[in-house]
N, C-alpha and C positions, 0 to 999 in steps of 0.2 A: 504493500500500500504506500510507504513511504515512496518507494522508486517512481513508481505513478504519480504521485504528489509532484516531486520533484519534476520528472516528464513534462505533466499539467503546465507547471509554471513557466517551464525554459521554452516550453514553445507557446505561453501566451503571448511572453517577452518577445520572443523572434516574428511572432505576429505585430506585436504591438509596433517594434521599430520600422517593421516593414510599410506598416499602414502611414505611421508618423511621416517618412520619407517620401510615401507618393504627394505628401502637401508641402513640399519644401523644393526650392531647384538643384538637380543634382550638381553636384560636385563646388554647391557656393556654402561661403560660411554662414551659419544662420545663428543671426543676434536678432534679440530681444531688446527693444528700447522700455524701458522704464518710466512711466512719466504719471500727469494727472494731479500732481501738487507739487509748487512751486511759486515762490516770490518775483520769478521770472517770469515772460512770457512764453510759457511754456506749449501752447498751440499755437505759437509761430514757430518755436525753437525745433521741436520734436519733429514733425513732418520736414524742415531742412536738412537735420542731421540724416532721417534716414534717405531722403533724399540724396545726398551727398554718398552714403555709403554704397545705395544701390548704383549712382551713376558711376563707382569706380570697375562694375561689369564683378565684382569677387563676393558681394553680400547680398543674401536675402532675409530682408526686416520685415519683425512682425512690432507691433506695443502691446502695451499694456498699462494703463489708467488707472487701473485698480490690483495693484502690485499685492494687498493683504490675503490672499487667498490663494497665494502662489505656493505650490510644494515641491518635492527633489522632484514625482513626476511631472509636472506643468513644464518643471524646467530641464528637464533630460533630453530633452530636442535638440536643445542650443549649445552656442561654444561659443558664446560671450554674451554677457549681459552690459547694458550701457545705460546708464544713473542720468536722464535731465531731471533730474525731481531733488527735491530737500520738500521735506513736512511731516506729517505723522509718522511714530513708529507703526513699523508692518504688523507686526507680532510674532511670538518667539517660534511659530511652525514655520512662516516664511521665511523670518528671517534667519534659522537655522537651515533653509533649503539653500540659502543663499551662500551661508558660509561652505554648506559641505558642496555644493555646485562648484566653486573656486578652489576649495580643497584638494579636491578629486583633480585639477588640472584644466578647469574652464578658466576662461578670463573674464573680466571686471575693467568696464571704462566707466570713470566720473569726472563728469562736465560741468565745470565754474561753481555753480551753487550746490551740487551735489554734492561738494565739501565742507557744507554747514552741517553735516551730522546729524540725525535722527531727533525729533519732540514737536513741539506743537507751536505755530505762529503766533506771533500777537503782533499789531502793528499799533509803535507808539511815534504819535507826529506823524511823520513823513519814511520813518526807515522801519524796516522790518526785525524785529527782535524775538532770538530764541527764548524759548521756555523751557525749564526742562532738559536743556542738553547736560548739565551737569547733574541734576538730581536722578534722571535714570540714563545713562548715556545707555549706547548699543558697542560693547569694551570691540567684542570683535569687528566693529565696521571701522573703528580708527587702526586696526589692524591692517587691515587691508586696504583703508584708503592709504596710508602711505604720511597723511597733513589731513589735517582737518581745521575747521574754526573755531577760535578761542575767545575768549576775553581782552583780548588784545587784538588779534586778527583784525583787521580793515584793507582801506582803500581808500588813494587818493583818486582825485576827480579823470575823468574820463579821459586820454590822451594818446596822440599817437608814439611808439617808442621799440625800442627793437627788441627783440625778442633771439638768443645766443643760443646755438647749439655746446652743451658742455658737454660730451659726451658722443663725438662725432659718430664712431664705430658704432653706436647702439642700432639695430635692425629699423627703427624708427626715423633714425637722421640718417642713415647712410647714403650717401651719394644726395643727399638736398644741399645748398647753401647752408653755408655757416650760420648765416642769422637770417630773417625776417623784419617785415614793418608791420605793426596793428595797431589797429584803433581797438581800446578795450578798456576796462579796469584791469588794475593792475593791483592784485591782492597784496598784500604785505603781511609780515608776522604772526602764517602758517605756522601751528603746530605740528610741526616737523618731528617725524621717529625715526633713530635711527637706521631702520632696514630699508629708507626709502632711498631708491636709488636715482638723483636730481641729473636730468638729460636735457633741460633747457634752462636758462634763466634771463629776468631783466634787468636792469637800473632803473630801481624805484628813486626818482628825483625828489628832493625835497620838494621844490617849486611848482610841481604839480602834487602836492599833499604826500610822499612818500616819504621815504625813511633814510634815504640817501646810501642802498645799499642795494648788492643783486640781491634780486631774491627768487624764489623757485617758479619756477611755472611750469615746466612738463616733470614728472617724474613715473619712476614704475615701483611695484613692490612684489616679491614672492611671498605668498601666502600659500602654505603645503605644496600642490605642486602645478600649482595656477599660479596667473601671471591678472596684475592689476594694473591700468593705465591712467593718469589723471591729469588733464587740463586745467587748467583754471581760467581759461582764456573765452570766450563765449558768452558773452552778457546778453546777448540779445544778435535778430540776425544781419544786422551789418556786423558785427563782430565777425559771426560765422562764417559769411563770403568772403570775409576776407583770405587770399589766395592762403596764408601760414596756417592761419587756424584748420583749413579744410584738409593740406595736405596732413600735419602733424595727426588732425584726430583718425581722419581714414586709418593711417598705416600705423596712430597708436591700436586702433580696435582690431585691425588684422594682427599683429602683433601679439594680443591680450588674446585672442583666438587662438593662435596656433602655434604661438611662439618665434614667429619668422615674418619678414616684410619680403614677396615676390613680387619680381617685377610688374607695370601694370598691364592689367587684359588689352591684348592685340584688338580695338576693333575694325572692325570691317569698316571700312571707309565707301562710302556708297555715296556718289553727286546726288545733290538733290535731283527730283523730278520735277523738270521744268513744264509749269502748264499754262496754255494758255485757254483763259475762260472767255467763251463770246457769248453776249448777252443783245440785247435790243430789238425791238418791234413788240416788245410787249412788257406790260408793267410785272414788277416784281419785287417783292420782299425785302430790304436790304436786309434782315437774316439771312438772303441767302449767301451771303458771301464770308457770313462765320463757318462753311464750311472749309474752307479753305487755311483758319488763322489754327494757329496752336501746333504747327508741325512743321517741325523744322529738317525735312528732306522733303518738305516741299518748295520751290520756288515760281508764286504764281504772279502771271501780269494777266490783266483784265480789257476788255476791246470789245468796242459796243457799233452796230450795225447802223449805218452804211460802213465798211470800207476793213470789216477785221480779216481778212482775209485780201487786203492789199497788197500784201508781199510774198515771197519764198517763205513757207513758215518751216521745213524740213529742219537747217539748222540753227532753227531760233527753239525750238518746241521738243519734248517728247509725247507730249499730251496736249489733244484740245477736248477740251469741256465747253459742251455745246447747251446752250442755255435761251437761243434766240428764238423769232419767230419771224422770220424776214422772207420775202418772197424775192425781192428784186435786185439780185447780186451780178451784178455782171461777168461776162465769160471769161473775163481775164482772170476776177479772181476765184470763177469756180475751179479755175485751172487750177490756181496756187492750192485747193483744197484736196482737189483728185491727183496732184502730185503728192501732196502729203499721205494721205493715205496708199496710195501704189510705193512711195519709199516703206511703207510697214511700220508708218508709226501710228499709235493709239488714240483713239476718239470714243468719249463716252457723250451719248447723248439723254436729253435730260428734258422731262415734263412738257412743255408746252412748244418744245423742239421737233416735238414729233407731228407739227403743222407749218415746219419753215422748210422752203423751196420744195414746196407740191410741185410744181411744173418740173419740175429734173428728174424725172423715173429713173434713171442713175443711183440716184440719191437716196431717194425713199426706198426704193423696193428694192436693191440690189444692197448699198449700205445700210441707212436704216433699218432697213426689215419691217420697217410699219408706215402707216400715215394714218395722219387725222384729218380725214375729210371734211373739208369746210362747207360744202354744200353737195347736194344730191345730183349724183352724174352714173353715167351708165354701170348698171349692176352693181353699186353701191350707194346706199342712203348715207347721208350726212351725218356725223359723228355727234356728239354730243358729251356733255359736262354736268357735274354738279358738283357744288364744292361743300366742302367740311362734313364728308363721309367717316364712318366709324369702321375703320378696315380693323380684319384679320389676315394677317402679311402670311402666306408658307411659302420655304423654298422647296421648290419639285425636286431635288434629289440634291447630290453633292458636287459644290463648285467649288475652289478659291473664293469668290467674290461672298458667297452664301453661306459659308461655313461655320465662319462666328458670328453669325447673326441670330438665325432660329428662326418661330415664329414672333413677327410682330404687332404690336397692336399701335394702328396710328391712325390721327384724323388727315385728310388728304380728298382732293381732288382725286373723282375718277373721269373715267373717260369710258364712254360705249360706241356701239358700230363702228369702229375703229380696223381698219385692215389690219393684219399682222401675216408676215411670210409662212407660209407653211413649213418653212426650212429652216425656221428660228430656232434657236435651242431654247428654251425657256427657261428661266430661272426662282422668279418669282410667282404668287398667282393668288387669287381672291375670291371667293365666292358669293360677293358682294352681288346685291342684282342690280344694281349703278354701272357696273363695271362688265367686261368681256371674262375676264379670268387672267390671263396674263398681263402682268405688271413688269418686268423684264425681263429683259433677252438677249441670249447672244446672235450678232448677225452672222448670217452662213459668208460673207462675204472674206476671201482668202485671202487678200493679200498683207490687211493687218487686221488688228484688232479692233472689233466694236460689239460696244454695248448700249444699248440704251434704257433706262427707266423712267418707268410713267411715272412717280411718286416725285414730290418736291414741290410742292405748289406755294407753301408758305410757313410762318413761324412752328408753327404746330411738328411741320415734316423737319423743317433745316435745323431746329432742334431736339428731336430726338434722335437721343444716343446711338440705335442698332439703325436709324437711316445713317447719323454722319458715318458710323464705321464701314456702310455699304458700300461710301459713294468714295470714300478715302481707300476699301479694298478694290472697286473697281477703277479709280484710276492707275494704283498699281499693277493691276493683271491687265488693263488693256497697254503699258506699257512695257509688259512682259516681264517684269518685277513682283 
């Protein structure tokens, strides 16, 4: 029975890690940020930092706001914990998970105020004053901070000043500049313990309220057979941004991980995708052109009808986004368009698009793959609209462009008796009775890419989240990215 017992347990554990891991990315270190009380601004501070750690491509950050409830299991995911918080004691089950977490050989980063040490705020006047940190301290978190705050401990007034590498060789400074510039507070007379080992420091000036001496600002400590890293540097986020503070914290948290600073992740350098968006002949939304801001491998310039297609667009463009409703283009520059497309570059078109240059069967029914018929002509009645429909969005099967979308629910313009090619590939569709059924499509048309969707009419569509991610996947895939 005992062996069974034993059995039971080693493979709920090997379940358990297994399950933990499919929510994490492989092969990144995954830190826990800390946060949810603090005399700082701590919901500015806390989404930077992890910010900052995810954009170095080696960490993946979870939080946590409500740090009291934390136990060794909560915390057996991770391989580093990172302090933007000072305020209550956790209590002694958390906070014992904490200690044996860093014991055991995880790491420990704390950030600027995280060095006031554990108890309760009070705020007298204008400055925030500990309660408590002497009547019940937390003995093991000054252990492991390395410096904490004391009775003495302060700060002169805010200033810019350099900041010294003492300690070149440590995995932390290696191969950075000997010093740094920051705008910060600059703590002063740290309660210092001997096992902290000091890897930065400044010149606290008198003349800006200091002490006229160096004094510590990065150090590390060994705590059993964990590593702890601390800052004091980060008051807030212009502190943060600043280029010293960002490198030193990154490679002090990798560091306090895993005991080593690697080189940093090779990324993929990818040009933006240059698009150009044509609009005019017909009114529209200025939300729609927030689909295009917030992404930076995008590069978009915008051209409104008569005349966006007056030039060679081939090496100005990888992408046009078609947005117009224009009948009267002339042949020079439908050229410039049917050159573009015969070189193999990408065109998505786009809502009320799908009623500009009716007259070019070219166009419509070979590219497009659709049209909207503006009035009744042989073997087709006149198309029709209504707008601020209550769709249910499904993709017909699986594509790139439909993949991470799913079903959606949006309000939108439909469109009925609307031709569509028989040779379209479908992508989207509706069972609306406003609507045909298909909502986009890929065209059969070979020599590049195109797409078009009906969906986009206004606020309602250009901001929701699974249209912008459609219309942001389909300019990637018809530019073959």
């Amino acid at each position: 029975m005992v062996k069974r017992a034993l059995f039971v347990m080693l493979f709920a554990a090997a379940a358990w890690s297994q399950n933990t891991a499919a929510f994490f990315q492989n092969g990144k270190i995954r830190a826990l940020i800390i946060s949810g009380r603090n005399n700082h601004d701590w919901r500015a501070t806390t989404p930077l930092l992890r910010r900052q750690l995810v954009d170095t491509g080696k960490f993946d950050v979870r939080l946590n706001e409500e740090p009291s409830g934390m136990t060794a299991e909560t915390l057996a995911a991770y391989d580093v914990l990172i302090l933007d918080y000072n305020g209550p004691r956790w209590g002694e089950g958390a906070e014992r998970a904490v200690e044996e977490f860093v014991k055991a050989g995880k790491g420990l980063v704390l950030v600027h105020g995280a060095s006031y040490g554990f108890g309760e705020m009070e705020l007298l006047g204008d400055r925030h004053v500990k309660t408590g940190i002497h009547e019940k301290p937390w003995l093991a978190f000054a252990c492991m901070a390395g410096g904490t705050w004391s009775a003495q401990t302060g700060h002169g007034r805010r200033h810019v000043f350099t900041v010294k590498y003492t300690d070149r060789e440590h995995p932390t400074a290696r191969g950075l500049p000997e010093a740094f510039r920051t705008s910060d507070e600059l703590y002063h007379r740290m309660n210092m313990r001997p096992e902290a080992h000091v890897i930065a420091t400044a010149y606290s000036a008198v003349e800006t309220g200091g002490t006229g001496r160096d004094e510590p600002i990065l150090w590390t400590v060994a705590f059993g057979r964990g590593r702890t890293f601390q800052t004091v540097l980060g008051h807030d986020t212009a502190a943060m941004m600043e280029p010293g503070f960002a490198a030193s914290f990154t490679r002090g948290a990798e560091w306090a991980a895993t005991g080593d600073v690697k080189p940093p992740v090779e990324k993929k350098k990818e040009l933006p995708l240059r698009v150009l968006v044509v609009t005019g002949g017909h009114d529209h939304a200025p939300s729609f052109y927030s689909l295009f801001e917030g992404r930076d491998d995008l590069a978009v310039n915008v051209d409104s009808q008569p005349g966006a297609f007056g030039s060679d667009l081939r090496k100005k463009y990888d992408v046009l986004v078609i947005y117009d409703m224009y009948q009267d283009v002339p042949e020079a520059q439908r050229k410039n368009l049917r050159d573009f497309l015969e070189s193999g570059k990408g065109v998505l078109i786009l809502h009320h698009a799908l009623a500009s240059l009716n007259d070019w069967q070219w166009w419509w029914q070979d590219v497009r793959a659709g049209k909207y018929v503006l009035k009744d002509e042989p073997g087709h009645v006149a198309s029709t609209y209504l707008h601020d429909q209550e769709l249910i969005v499904e993709p017909t099967g699986k594509h790139p462009i439909t993949d991470s979308i799913g079903t959606m629910h949006i309000i939108d313009e439909t469109y009925k008796h609307v031709w569509i090619s028989p040779k379209a590939e479908i992508l989207l569709k509706t069972d609306h009775p406003t609507a045909d059924g298909p909502l986009m499509w890929v065209s059969p048309y070979q020599k590049s890419r195109v797409v078009y969707c009906m969906l986009g009419h206004g606020p309602e569509a250009h901001n929701h989240p699974q249209y912008r991610q459609l219309i942001y996947n389909a300019m990637r895939w018809v530019a073959g990215r």
